[in-house]
N, C-alpha and C positions, 0 to 999 in steps of 0.2 A: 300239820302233820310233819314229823321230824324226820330227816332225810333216812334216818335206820326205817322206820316203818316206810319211806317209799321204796327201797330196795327190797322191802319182803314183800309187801305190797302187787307190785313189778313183778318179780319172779314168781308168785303163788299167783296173779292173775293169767299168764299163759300156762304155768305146769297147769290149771283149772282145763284148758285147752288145746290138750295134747301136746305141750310143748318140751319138750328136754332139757333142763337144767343144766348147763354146762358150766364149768366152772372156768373165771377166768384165767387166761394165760400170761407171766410175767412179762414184765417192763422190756425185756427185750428178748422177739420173735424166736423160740427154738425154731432149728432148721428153714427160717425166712432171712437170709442175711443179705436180701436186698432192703430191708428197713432199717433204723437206725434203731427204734422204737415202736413199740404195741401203742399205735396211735387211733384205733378204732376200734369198735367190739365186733367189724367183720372181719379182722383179721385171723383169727384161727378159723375163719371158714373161708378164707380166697377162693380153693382149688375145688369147692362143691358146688358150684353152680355150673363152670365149664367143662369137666370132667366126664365117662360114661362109668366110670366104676363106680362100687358100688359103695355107699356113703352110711356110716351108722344108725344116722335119724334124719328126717324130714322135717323137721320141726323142730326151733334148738331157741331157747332165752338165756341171754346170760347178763349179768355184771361185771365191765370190763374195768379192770385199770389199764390209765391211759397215759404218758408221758408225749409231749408236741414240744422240743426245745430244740431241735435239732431238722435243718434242713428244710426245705420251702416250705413245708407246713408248720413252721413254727412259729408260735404266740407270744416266744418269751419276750419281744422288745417293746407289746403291747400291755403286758400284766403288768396290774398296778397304776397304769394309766388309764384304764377304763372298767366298767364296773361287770366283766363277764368276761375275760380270758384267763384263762389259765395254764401254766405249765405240767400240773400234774390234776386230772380229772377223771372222773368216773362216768362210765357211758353203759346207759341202759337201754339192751336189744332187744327185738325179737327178730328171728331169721326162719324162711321158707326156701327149701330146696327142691323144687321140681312139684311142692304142694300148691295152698294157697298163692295167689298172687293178690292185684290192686284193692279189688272189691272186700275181702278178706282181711286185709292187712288196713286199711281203712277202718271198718268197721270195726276192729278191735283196738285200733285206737281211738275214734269218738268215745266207743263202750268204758275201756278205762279211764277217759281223761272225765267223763261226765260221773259217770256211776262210782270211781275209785275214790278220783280225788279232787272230785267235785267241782273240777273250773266250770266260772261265769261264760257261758256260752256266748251270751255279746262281746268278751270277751276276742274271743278268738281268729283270726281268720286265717286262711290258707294259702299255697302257692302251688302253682302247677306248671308243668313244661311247655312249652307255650304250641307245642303240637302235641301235647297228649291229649288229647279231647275224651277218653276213656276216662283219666282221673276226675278232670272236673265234671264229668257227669256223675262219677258215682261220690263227690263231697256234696253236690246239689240236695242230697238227701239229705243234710246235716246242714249247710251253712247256705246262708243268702246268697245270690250269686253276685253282689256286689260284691263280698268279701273274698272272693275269689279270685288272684291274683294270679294271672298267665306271665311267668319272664322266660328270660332266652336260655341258652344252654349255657351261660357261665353259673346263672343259678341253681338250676333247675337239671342240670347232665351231668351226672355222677360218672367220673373215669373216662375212659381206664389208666390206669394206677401209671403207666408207661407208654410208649406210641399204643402196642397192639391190647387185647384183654377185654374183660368182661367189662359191661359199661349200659348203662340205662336213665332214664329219665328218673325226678324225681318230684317229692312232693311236702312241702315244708309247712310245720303249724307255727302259728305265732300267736304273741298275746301282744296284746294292745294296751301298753301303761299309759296311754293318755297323751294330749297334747302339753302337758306340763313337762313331761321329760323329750319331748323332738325339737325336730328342727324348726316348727313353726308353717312351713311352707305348705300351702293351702292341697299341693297334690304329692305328700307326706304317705307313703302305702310301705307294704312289705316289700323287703327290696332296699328300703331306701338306710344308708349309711348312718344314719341316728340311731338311737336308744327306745326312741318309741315303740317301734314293734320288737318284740326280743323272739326269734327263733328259737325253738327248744327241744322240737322234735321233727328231724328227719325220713319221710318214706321213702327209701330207695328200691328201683324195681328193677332188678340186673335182668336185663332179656338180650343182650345184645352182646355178640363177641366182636370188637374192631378189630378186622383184618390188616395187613400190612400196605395197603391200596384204599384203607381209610373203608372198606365196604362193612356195614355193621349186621354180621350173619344172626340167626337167633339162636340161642342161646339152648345146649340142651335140654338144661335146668331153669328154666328161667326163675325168677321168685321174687324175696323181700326179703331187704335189710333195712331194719333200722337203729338210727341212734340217737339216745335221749340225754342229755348231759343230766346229771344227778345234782350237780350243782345251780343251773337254771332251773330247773323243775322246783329243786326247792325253796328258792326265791318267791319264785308262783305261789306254791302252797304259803306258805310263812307270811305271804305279803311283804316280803322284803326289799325293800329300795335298791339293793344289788345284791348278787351271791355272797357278797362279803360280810353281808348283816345276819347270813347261815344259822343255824348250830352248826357247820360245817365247819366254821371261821370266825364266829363270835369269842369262842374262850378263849383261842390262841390270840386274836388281836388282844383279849382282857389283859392277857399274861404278859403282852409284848406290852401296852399301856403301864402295868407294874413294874416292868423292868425297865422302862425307859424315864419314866415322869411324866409322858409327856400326854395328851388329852388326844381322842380319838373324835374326831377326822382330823385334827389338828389345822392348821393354816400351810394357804399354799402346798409345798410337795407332799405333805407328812402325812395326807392321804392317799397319796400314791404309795408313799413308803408304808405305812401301813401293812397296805394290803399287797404289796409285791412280795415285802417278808415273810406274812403268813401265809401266802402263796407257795413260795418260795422252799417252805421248810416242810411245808408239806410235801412236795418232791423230794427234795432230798432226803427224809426220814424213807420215804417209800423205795427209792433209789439204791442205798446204801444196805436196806436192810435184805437187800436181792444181790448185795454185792459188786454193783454199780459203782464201784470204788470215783473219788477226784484223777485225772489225771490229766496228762497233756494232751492227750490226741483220742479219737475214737469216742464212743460214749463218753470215757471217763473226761473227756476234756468239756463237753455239754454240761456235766453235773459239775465242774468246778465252776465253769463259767455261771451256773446259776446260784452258787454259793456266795459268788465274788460278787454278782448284780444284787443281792441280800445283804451281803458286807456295805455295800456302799451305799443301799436306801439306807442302810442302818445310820451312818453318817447325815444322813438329812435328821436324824431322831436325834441326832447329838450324840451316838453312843460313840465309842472309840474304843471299847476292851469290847471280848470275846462273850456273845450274847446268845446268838442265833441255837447253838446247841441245848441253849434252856429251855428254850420253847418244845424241845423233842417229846417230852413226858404229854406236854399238851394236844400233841398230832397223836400219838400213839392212844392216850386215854380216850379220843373219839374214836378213833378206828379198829382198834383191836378187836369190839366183837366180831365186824366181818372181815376185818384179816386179823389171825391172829398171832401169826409170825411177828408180826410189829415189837412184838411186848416181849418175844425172844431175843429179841434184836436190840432192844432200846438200848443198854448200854454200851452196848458196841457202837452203836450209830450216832450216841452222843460224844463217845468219845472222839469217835474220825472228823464228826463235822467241827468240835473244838480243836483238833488238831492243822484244819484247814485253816479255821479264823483264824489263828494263832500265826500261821504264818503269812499267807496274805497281808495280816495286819502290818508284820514287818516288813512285808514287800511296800507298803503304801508309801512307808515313812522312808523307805529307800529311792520312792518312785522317782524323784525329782535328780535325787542323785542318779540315775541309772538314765534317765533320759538326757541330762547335761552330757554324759558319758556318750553318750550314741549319736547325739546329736553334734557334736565338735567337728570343725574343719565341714557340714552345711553350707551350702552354696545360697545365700538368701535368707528369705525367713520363713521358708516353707520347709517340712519337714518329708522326705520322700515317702510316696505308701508305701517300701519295702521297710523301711525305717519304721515305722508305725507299726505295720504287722510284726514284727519283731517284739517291739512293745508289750503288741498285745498279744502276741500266742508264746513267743519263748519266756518272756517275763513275767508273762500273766494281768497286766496291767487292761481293766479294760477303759474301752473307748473315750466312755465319759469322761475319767480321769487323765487319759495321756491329755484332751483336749483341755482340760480345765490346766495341767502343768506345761501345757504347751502354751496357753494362750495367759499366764503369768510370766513368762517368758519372752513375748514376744511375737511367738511363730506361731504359723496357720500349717494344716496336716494337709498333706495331697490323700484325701480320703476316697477318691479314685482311683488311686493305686492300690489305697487300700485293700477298697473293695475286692477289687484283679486278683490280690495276693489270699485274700480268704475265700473266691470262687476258687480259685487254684488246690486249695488246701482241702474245700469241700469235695469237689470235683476227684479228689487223690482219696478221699475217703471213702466215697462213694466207692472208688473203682476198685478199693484192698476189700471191700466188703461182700463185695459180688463174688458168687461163685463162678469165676474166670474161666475153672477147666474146658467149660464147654461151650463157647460163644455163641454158637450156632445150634439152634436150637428146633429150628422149621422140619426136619426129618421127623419132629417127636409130634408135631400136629395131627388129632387126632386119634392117640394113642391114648389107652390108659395107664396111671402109674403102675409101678412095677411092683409083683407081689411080691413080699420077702418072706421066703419059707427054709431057712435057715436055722432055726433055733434046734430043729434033731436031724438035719440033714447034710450032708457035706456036698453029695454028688445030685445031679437031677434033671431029669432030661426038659428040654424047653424049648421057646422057638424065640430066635433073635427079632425083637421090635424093631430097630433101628442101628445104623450104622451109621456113627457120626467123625469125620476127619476134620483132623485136628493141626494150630499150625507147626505144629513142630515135626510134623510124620506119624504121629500116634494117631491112635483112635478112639473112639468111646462105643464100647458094645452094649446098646440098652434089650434086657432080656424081659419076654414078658411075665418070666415068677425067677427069681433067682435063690440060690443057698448064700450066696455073695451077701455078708453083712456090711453093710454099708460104715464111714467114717462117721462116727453123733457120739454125744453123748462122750468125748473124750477118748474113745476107743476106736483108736486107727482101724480102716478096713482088710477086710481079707483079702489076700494073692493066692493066686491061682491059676484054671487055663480052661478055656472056656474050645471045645473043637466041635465040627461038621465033619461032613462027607467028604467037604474040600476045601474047609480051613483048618488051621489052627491059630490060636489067640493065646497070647498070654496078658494076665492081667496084673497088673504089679500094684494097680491101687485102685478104690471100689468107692467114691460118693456118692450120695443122693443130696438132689437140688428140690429148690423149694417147690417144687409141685410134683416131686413124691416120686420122680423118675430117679432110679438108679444108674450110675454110669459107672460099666469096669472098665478101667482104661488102663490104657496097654500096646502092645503091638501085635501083628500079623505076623507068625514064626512062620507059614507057609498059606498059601490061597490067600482069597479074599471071604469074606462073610456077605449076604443079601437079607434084607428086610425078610421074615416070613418062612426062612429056613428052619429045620432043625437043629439043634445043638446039646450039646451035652455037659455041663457048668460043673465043675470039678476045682472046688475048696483046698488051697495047700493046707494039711490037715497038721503040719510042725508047725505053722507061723499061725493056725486058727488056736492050737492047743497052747502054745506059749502063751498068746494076746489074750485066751480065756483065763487062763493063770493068773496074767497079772490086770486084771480084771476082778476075778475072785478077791484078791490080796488086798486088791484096792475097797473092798467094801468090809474085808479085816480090819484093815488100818485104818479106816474110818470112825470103826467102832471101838478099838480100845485107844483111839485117842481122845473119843466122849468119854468114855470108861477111866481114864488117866487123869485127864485134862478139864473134863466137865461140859454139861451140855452147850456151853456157848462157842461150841468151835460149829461150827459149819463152814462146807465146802465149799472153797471157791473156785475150783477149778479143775481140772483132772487128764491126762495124758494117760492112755492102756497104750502102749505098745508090743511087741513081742520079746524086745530086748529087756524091759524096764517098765516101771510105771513109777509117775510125779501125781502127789495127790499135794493142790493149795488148799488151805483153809484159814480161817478168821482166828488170831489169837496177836493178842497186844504186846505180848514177853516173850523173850529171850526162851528157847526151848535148854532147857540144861538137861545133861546127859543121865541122871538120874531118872527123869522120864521117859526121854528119848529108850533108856534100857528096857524100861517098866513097860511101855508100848509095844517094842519089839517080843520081846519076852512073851507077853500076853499074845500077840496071833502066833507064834510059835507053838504057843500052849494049846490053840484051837486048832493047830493045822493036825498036833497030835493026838487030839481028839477025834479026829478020821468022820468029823460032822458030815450029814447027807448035802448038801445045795439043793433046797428044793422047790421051784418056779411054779407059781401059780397068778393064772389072771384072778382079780379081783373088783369090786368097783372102790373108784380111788379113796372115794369117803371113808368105806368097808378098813381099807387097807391103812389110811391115818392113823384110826379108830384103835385099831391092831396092834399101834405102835411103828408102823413102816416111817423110815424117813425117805421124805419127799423133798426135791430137790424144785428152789422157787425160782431159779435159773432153765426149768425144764418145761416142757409144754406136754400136757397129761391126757387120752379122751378119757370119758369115761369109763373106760375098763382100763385097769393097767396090769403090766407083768411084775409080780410082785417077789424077790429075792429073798429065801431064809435059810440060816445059818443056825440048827437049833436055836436058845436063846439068847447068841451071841449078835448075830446082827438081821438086821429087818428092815430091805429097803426098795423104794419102787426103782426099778432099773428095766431097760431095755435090751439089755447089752448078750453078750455069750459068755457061758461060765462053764468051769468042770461041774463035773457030779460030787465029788465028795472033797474035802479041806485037807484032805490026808495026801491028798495028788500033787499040793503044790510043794511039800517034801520038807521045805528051810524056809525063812525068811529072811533079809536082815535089811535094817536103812544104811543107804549107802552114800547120803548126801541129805546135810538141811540148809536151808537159805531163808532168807527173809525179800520179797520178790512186790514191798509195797507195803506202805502203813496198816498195820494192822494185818497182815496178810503173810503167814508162813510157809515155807515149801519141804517136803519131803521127798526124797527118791529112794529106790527098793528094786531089791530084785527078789527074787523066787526058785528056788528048783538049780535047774544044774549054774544059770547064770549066778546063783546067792555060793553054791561052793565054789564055783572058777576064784570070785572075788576074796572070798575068805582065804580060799587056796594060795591068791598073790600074795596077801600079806603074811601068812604064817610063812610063808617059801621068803619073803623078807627078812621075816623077824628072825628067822633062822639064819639067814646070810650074815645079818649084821649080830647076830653072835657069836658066830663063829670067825668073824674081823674083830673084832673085840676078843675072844678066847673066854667067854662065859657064855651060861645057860638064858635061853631068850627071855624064860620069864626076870631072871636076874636085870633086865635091860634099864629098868626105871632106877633101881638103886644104883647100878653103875652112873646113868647120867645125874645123878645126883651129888653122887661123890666128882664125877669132872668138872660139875656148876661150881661145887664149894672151893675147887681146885683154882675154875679160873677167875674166883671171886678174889681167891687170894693173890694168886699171880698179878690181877690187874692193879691191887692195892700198892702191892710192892713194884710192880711197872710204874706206877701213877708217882710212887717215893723217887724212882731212881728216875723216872724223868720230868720231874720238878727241879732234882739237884741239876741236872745236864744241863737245862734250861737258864738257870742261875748262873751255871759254870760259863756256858756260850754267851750271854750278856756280856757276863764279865770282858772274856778274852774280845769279844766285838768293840765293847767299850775301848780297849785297851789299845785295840790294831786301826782304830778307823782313819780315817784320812782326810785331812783336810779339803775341802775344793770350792773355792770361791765361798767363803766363809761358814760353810756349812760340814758338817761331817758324815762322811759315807764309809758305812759298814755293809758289808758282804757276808751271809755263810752259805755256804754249801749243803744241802742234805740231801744226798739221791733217795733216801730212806723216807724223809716226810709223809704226812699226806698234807691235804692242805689245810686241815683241821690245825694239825702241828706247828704249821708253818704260821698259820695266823694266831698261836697262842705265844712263838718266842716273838713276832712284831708285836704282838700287845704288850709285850713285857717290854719289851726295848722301847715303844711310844711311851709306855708309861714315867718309864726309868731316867729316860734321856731325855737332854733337850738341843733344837737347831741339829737334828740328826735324818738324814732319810736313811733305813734300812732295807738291805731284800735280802732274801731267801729263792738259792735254786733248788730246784729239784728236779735234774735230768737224768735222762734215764732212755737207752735206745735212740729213736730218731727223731725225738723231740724232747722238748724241756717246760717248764713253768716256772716263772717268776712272781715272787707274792712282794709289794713293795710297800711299806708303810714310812708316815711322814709323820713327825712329831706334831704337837696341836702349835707349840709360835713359829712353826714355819707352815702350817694353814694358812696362821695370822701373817703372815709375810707373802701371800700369794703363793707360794709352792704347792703344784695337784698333784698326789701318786698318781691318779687316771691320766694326766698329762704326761709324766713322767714315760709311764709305761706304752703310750702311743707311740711317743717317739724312737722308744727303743725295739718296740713290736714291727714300725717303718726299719728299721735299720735290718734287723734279722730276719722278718718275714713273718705275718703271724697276725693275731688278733687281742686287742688288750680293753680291760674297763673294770670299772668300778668308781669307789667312792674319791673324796677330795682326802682322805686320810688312809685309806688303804685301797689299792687296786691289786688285780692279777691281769699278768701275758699267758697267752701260749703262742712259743715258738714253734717251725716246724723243723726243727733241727736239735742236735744236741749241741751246746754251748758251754764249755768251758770257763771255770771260775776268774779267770785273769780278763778274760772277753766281756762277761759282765761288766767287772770293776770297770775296764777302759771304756767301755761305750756310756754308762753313768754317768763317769767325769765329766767326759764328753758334753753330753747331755746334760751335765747340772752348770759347766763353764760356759756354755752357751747359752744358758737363761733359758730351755725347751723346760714347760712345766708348770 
């Protein structure tokens, strides 16, 4: 069975029973930024199991994509070296919220793994939590109780995710490949660290909330998660020796086999390497094409680092030029049916990962020089861990290689420091990631998330859930239905003023954190506020009306720059403000102004077309289907809020909009950047902010023609005519100080002065720069011989000297740098440079006679 038919397989075996098809959520968590990565298919369901509100479905199957390279749960320094980790994976669920539990969620996995996909039932055996006694009696219906395998809670106790959270026993299947792949040892069971048994499906049963005192309370919802790797299951089916013998990963290894010469498993590493590459590029294909850009820090710095560890198996293969990006056509042609973004994506995402190799490549051949460089004046032959993480995070060098150029060298790495230096680094990432506003979080136990009924409401009477202090003196007022649109989705939140009987609040900023509480934070202008009061939530309705403006604009701009540009732009980013809005997107070239016009121009065109906005839920499929574009940086349920613009644009958003296109008045771009490979920025205003701006610069262009004494649009032909003016000017400067130069040689030649066998010439020019000054010593080094020249140039309370020395009195031991020390000791000052030309500065003005005498001085006493 090919891994496409177990995915439809999978999923039409639960929709058969009552299960909800959900669609997975992208590589990194919308509104969970305590993850680095969607590393589980229960993560778009955390918050339904602990919760009392109310949840869309009780029954949910999905196909998740999954990224594990980042932070303790990561695989990546094991893929490639064994035949079942992976960086980037596919995990197939089923999930019960408050429905089915144990006996249920069993019984439908015997059902499909027998009756679907037909595993060898001797095959098989189980694990269970070593006090669940509930599980192992209801596997006893299904599996011998020999095969039943009781271990302790590092196996077998799922969670929770942090100290406190949801958390339950679990129940794991396994297949039994035989004594030919283990360890040999006679009491060899599941459990055990070999290849033998291979785990491939997880029953997890969240019944339990840990409290902060370690007490594990039950759970409202109790239920079932599970996760099935798509890539182990297919092994199973296919009878494959590891997931690397796939259709998952069979063509891409074929293609990397062609591109390299080299024969697959190959000898020693080049089985590792193998499959770490086509591992490898399968994440990153999936990565990039969500916008997962390379970078230094944060995800993007995970996904170079997994680039780099692909660059370097590549080197076991003998490659050395830019490979990895070839293989992308091969990742995209298996995957595209069930994603199909892939194939939108392809070229873009082959371009960036060539652009990585490319340079990396030059960083390798630099490595050796860059750590000579960093390593100089070392104490020993150890290399410090701050030294090494330097290496490896600002340089990009990884591990394996600083140590392979280390240990050519000589030196051994304090890899203990290392370590310190990359918890530090993790530790700082974790903590920028977290939504910080609100630490303290115990006040919110027990509550349900917050409604958000904002989209036709500005004002709305409510009652405060919570009151949370903060360390700064602020506070966070969580409401239990608020008008308050929270910050997501790139559109800053609403301010406003939230009052009672005997407070008042002002709210100056509005988040919501990952479990769906809203928090308006702000301060107390009078009273205090109590859990369970009334209150009255009142939206500032100029900063809702602005931030929906350029909100609107922003999904304008989106659209005529597919319309301009072509469908391969997609969004990568997006800032709604009320002052402004920056929309990022994907494009590889140089924006020229000719577009840039044609874009503007065009939402201009729509604003005056006075279109309706008109919002309707949809299901997300429904809305695809329709033509909506959907953003794979966003997290969807199945119903979405879907944005149209007659048939200018069509897209699923969240967010607050005017009513009609005619409201936002003007348009114009007010700034472009390029903010990363591949990756363009625009900014814009709208409405009275788009005339203020227009207003400064005509009130400009005005000024400066009326200082000039012409008409403003005259402004470009004038500065044309002053170009060609000082084009000419400079020729004829460049004429007449060429002769000067000539002339000053001369008369230098003519005056210089003997002193201890050598000749010194002086001139004067308060006028120079030192460009100047070092074109008449080139002429006079050139010209003369057995001569040191200088040149002052003072001016106010200081001076500079430029001194140059002929090349046979180089050959004679004579240093302008020398020269000019001594004389910089004598006046006070700072001097340096070359053995043939140096410069002082003095901190005084010095006079041309004072020069000459301190020279002489200086050249009769052999200083120099």
């Amino acid at each position: 069975m090919r891994s496409s038919e177990i995915r439809n397989v999978f999923l039409e075996f639960f929709r058969s029973r009552e299960h909800v098809v959900v669609p997975g959520i992208p590589l990194v968590p919308p509104e969970d930024p305590t993850l680095l990565f969607t590393s589980a298919g229960m993560v778009p369901f955390k918050n339904f199991w602990a919760g009392n509100d109310q949840i869309p479905f009780v029954r949910a199957v999905s196909v998740q994509r999954c990224l594990r390279a980042g932070g303790k749960d990561s695989d990546l320094d094991n893929v490639g070296l064994d035949s079942r980790h992976h960086t980037f994976f596919e995990m197939l669920g089923n999930f019960s919220f408050g429905d089915y539990f144990k006996t249920e969620a069993i019984d439908f996995a015997w059902e499909f793994l027998m009756q679907r996909l037909r595993l060898p039932e001797s095959k098989l055996w189980v694990s269970v939590y070593q006090d669940d006694g509930e599980a192992a009696g209801i596997w006893k219906k299904y599996v011998r109780p020999e095969r039943i395998v009781k271990l302790g809670a590092r196996d077998n106790f799922w969670g929770p995710a942090g100290e406190t959270g949801v958390c339950g026993p679990c129940s794991e299947i396994y297949f039994d490949r035989g004594p030919g792949v283990g360890c040999g040892r006679p009491d060899c069971a599941p459990g055990c660290d070999c290849d033998r048994y291979l785990e491939f499906w997880n029953l997890v049963f969240p019944q339990f909330n840990k409290a902060a005192d370690g007490t594990l309370l039950p759970l409202a919802r109790r239920g079932v998660d599970t996760g099935m790797g798509l890539e182990r299951i297919s092994a199973l089916c296919q009878e494959a020796p590891s997931n690397f013998e796939t259709d998952l990963f069979q063509p891409i290894i074929n293609r990397l086999v062609e591109l390299t010469g080299r024969a697959y498993p190959g000898r020693g590493e080049e089985q590792a390497a193998f499959r770490a590459v086509a591992d490898h590029v399968r994440a990153l294909t999936f990565a990039i094409a969500e916008n997962i850009m390379p970078a230094n820090e944060g995800r993007g710095y995970v996904i170079r680092r997994i680039l780099r560890r692909a660059v370097k198996f590549l080197r076991v293969l003998q490659v050395r030029e830019p490979v990895l990006h070839r293989l992308v056509p091969e990742v995209v042609g298996l995957m595209k049916e069930a994603y199909p973004h892939l194939a939108e994506r392809e070229k873009f995402t082959a371009a960036t990962i060539a652009a990585e190799e490319e340079r990396f490549l030059e960083l390798l051949t630099e490595g050796r020089r860059i750590f000579r460089q960093l390593t100089v004046g070392v104490r020993g032959r150890t290399v410090p861990g701050r030294t090494v993480f330097q290496l490896y995070d600002t340089h990009g060098l990884p591990l394996e290689t600083i140590r392979e150029i280390a240990g050519e060298a000589k030196f051994s790495l304090d890899e203990a420091g290392f370590e310190a230096e990359l918890e530090n680094q993790r530790a700082a990432s974790r903590q920028a990631s977290a939504f910080e506003g609100v630490p303290d979080r115990t006040p919110l136990a027990g509550l349900s998330p917050t409604r958000f009924a904002g989209y036709d409401r500005e004002i709305l009477e409510t009652l405060v859930g919570a009151v949370i202090p903060l360390p700064d003196g602020s506070s966070s007022l969580v409401l239990t239905e608020t008008p308050f649109y929270p910050e997501r989705g790139g559109q800053l939140g609403d301010r406003g003023e939230i009052g009672g009987e005997h407070f008042k609040f002002e709210v100056r900023e509005t988040r919501v954190d990952e479990a769906g509480f809203i928090h308006h934070l702000g301060r107390f202008s009078s009273g205090r506020a109590e859990a369970g009061v009334s209150a009255r939530a009142v939206v500032d309705r100029g900063h809702r009306r602005r931030t929906a403006a350029n909100h609107t604009a922003t999904h304008l701009l989106h659209a005529a720059l597919r319309e301009v540009l072509g469908d391969e732009v997609k969004q990568a980013g997006s800032l709604v403000a009320d002052e402004y809005l920056r929309f990022d997107f994907t494009w590889n070239q140089e924006l020229d102004r000719e577009s840039l016009g044609r874009v503007e121009a065009l939402v201009n065109q729509v604003i005056q077309a006075d279109l309706s906005v008109f919002k309707e839920e949809q299901a997300l499929a429904d809305a695809v289907n329709d033509g909506a574009v959907a953003l794979f940086t966003e997290k969807y349920g199945e119903k979405v809020r879907v944005v149209t613009m007659g048939d200018f644009s069509k897209e699923v958003c969240g967010g607050v909009h005017l009513e009609n296109t005619g409201s936002l008045g003007l348009f114009v771009i007010s700034a472009t950047a390029s903010v990363g490979k591949g990756i363009r920025r625009i900014e814009a205003l709208v409405g009275a902010a788009a005339y203020r701006w227009l207003k400064e610069r005509s009130d400009y262009l005005v000024e400066l023609g009326r200082r000039l004494k012409i008409e403003p649009l005259s402004l470009a032909a004038e500065l044309d005519r002053y170009d060609r003016e000082r084009q000419e000017s400079r020729v004829r400067l460049n004429a007449f100080f060429g002769a000067y130069l000539e002339s000053e040689v001369g008369r230098l030649e003519a005056s210089a002065v003997e002193v201890g066998g050598r000749r010194l010439m002086v001139s004067a020019q308060p006028l120079f720069t030192a460009q100047e000054a070092r074109l008449l010593l080139d002429r006079l080094r050139r010209d003369s011989r057995g001569a040191v020249a200088a040149v002052l140039v003072a001016g106010g309370a200081a001076s500079q000297v430029f001194l140059g020395v002929t090349p046979d009195l180089v050959e004679q031991g004579v240093r302008a740098g020398g020269l000019l020390k001594a004389l910089a000791a004598r006046f006070g000052g700072g001097a340096g440079g070359r053995d043939d030309f140096a410069q002082a500065g003095i901190k005084k003005m010095i006079q041309t006679e004072e020069l000459v005498a301190a020279l002489k001085a200086i050249l009769a006493g052999g200083t120099g």
